[in-house]
C-alpha positions as a printed NumPy array, in Angstrom:
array([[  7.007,  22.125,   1.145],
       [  4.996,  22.476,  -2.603],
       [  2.139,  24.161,  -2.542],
       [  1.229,  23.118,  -6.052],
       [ -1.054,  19.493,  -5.238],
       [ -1.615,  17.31 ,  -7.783],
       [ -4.478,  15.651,  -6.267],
       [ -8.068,  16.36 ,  -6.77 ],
       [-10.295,  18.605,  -4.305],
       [-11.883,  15.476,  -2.857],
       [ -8.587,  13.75 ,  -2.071],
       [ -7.131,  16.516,  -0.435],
       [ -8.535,  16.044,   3.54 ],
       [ -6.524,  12.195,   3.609],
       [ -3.328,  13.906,   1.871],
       [ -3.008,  16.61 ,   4.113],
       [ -2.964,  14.124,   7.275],
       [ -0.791,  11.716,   5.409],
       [  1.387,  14.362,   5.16 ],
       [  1.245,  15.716,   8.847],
       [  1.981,  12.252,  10.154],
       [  4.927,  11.915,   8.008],
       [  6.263,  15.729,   8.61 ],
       [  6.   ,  14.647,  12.464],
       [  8.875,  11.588,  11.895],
       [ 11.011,  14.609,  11.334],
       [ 11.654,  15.405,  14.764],
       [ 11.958,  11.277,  16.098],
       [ 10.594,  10.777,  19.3  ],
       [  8.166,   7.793,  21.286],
       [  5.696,  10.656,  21.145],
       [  5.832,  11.912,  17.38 ],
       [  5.91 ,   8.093,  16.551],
       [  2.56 ,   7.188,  18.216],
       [  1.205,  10.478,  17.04 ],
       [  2.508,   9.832,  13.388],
       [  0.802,   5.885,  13.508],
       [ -2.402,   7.93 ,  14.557],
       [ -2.25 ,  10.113,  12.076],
       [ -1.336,   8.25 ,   9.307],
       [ -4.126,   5.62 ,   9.893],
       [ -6.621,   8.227,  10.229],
       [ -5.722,   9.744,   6.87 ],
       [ -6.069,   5.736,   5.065],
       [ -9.832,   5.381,   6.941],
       [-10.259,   8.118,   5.636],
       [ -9.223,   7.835,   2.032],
       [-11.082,   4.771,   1.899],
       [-14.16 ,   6.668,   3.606],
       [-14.099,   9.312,   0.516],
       [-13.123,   6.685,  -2.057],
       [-16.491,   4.972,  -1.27 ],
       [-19.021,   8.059,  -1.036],
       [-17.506,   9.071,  -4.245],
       [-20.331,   9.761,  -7.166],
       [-20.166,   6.786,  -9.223],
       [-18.925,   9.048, -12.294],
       [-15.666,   9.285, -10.409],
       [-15.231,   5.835,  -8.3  ],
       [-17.333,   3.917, -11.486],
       [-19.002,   2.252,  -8.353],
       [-22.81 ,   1.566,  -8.241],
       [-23.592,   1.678,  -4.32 ],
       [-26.618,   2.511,  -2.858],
       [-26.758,   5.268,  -0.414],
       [-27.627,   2.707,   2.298],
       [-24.505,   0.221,   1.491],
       [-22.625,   3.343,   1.292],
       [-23.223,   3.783,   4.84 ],
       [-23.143,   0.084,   6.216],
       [-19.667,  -0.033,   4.016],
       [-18.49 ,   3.118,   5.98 ],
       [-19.194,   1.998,   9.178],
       [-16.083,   1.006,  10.74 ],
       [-12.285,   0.15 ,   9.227],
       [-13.289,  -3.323,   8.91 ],
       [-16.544,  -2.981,   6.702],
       [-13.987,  -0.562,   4.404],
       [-12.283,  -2.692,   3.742],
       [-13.801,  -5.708,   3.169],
       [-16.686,  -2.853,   0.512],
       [-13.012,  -1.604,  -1.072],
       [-12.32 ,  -5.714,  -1.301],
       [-15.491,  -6.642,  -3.065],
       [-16.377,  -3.639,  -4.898],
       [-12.997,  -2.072,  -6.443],
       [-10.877,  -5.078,  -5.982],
       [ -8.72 ,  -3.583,  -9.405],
       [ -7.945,  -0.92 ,  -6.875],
       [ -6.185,  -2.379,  -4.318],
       [ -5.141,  -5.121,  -6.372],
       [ -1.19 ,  -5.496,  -5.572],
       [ -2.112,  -4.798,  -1.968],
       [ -2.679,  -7.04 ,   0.905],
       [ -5.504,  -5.344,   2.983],
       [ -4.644,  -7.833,   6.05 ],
       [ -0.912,  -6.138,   6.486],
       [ -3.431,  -2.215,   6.467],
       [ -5.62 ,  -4.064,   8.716],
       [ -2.796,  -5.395,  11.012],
       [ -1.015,  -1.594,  10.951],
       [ -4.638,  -0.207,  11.869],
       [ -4.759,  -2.591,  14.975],
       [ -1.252,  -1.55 ,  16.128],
       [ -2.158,   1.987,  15.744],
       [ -5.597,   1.224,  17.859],
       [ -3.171,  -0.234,  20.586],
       [ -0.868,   2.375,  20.597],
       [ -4.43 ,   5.194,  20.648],
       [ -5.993,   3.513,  23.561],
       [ -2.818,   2.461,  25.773],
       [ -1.361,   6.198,  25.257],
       [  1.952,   6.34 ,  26.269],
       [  2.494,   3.092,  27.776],
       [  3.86 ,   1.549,  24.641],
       [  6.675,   3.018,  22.24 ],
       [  6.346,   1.662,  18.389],
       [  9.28 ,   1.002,  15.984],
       [ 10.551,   4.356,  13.696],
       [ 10.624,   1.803,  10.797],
       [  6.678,   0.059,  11.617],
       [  5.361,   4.063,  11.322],
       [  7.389,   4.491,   7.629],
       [  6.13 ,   1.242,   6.383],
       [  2.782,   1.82 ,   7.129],
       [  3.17 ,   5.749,   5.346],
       [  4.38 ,   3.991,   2.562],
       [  1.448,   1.857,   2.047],
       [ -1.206,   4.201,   2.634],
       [  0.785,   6.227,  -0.306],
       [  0.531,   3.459,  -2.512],
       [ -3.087,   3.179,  -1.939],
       [ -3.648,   6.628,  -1.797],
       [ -2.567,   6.543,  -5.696],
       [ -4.902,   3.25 ,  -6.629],
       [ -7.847,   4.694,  -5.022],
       [ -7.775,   8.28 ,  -6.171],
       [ -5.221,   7.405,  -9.722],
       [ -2.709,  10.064,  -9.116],
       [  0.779,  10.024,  -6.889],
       [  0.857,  11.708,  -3.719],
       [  4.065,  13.862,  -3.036],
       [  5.719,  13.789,   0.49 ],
       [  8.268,  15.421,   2.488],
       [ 10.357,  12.144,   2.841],
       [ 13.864,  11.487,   3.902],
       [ 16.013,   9.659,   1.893],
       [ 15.483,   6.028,   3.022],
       [ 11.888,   6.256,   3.01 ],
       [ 11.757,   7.261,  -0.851],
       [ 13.673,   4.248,  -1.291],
       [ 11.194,   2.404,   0.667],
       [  8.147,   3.959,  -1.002],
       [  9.733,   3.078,  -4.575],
       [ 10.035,  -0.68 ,  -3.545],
       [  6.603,  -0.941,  -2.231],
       [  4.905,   0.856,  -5.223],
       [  7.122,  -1.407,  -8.046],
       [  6.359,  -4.528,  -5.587],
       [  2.558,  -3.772,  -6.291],
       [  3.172,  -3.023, -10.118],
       [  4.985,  -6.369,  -9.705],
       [  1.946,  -8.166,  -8.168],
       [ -0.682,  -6.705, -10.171],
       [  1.248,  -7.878, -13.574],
       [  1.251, -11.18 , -12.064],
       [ -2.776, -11.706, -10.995],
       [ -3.225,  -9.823, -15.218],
       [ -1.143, -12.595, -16.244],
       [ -3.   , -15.097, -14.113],
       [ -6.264, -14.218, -15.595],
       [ -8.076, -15.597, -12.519],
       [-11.733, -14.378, -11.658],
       [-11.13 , -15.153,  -7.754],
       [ -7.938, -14.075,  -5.831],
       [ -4.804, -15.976,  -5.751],
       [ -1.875, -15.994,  -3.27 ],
       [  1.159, -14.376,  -5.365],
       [  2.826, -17.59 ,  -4.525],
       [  0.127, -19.565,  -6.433],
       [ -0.497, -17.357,  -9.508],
       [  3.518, -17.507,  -9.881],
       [  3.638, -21.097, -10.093],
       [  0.701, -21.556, -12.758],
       [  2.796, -18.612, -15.07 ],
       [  6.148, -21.19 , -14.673],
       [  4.156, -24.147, -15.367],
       [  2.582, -22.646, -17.922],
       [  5.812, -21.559, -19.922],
       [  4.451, -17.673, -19.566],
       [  7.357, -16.503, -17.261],
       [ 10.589, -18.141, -17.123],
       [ 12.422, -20.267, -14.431],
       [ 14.773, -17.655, -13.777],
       [ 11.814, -14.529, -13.575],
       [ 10.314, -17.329, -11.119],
       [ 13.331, -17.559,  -8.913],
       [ 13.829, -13.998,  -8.786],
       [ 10.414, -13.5  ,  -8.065],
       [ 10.304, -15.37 ,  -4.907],
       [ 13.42 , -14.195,  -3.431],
       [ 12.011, -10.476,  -3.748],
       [  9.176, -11.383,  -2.107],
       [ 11.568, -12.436,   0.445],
       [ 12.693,  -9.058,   0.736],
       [  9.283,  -7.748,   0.609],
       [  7.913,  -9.831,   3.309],
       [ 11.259,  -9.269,   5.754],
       [ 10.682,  -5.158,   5.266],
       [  7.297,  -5.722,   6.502],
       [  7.336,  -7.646,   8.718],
       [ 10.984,  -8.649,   9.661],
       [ 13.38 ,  -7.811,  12.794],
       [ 15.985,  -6.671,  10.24 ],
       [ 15.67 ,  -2.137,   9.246],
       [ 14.287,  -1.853,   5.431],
       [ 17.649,   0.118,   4.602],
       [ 19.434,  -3.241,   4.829],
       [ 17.223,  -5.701,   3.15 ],
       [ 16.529,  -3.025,   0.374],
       [ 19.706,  -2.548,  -1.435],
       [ 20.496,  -1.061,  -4.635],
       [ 20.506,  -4.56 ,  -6.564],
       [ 16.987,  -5.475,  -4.945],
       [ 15.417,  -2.52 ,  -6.667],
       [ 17.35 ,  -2.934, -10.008],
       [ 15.803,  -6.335, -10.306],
       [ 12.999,  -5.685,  -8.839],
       [ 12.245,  -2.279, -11.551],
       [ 13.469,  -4.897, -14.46 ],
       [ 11.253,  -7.6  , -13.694],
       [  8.406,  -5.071, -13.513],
       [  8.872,  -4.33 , -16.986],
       [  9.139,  -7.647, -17.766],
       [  5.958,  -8.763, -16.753],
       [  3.865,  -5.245, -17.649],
       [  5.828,  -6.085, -20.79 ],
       [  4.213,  -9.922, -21.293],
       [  0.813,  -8.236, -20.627],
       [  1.236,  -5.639, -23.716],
       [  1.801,  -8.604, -26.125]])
């Protein structure tokens, strides 16, 4: 493993136990899964913990030191502060699917070993807590990863560049489902019928390595990501003009 970090001194307590949980996949088991899930949910409440109590010179937010703590109080209120007070942050990120990944993991903490959790569910979840680990604190996070799960972690983090093009694009004050913001850029002439179509069957792909019965390797082939990295630049590209 590196020694050389790149991220800063406050962001190094949630990398180290992002890291842990993923170094424990390395020897599979029911045990190092559950302990993995723990681990990596503990290191995104906490990410989101230091991303709040952050001076304002470094997070740019203006909190009291009384929301601070009502904000902090449980995964819930984090997320819903992040939501309304750095939505840029986590735009490109559905809070719901960290929310639904923290309830599993709360499940699999309190029930101990009388439930067994999917290898995949555990490397999905790793993968978004990377993504927001680089939103939140603005620089990458490097981890020991096996092959499939660097393929994983590179459609997740172009699927958010992908979705936060879109919502630029969009130029909406208020959230949009992808779907919706999509439709206004075709009916507006801004993105094509074709960047449309191809749009929507990624998402596909996004949605069934998520949250589908079928293992990411499959549904994330080498075409997937080729269009996937060229519509990127696309739409990133329609924002520069």
């Amino acid at each position: 493993m590196r020694e050389d970090r790149t991220e800063p001194l406050w962001a190094t307590g949630p990398a180290e136990i992002l890291r842990h949980g993923v170094a424990l996949l390395a020897e599979d088991s029911d045990a190092n899964r559950r302990l993995a899930m723990i681990a990596i949910d503990n290191a995104v409440e906490l990410m989101l913990e230091t991303f709040i109590e952050l001076p304002k010179r470094i997070n740019g937010l203006s909190l009291s030191r009384k929301l601070k703590s009502e904000i902090t109080s449980n995964f819930p209120s984090l997320l819903d502060g992040v939501e309304e007070h750095a939505q840029e942050r986590i735009s490109g990120l559905d809070l719901g699917e960290i929310e639904w990944f923290h309830g599993l993991r709360n499940r699999l903490y309190h029930k101990g070993n009388g439930l067994t959790i999917e290898r995949r569910k555990v490397e999905v979840y790793a993968e978004l807590a990377k993504t927001l680990f680089s939103q939140l604190f603005l620089v990458e996070i490097e981890l020991d990863e096996k092959m499939e799960m660097d393929v994983l972690g590179k459609f997740i983090a172009s699927w958010t560049r992908l979705e936060r093009s879109v919502r630029k694009l969009d130029n909406e004050d208020r959230a949009q489902p992808f779907s919706n913001s999509l439709s206004f850029l075709k009916y507006s002439k801004v993105i094509s019928q074709k960047q449309f179509d191809t749009a929507l069957r990624l998402r596909n792909v996004r949605n069934e390595v998520l949250h589908g019965p079928e293992e990411y390797p499959k549904a994330i082939t080498p075409q997937a990501l080729k269009e996937l990295s060229e519509l990127v630049e696309q739409m990133e590209g329609l924002i520069e003009k």
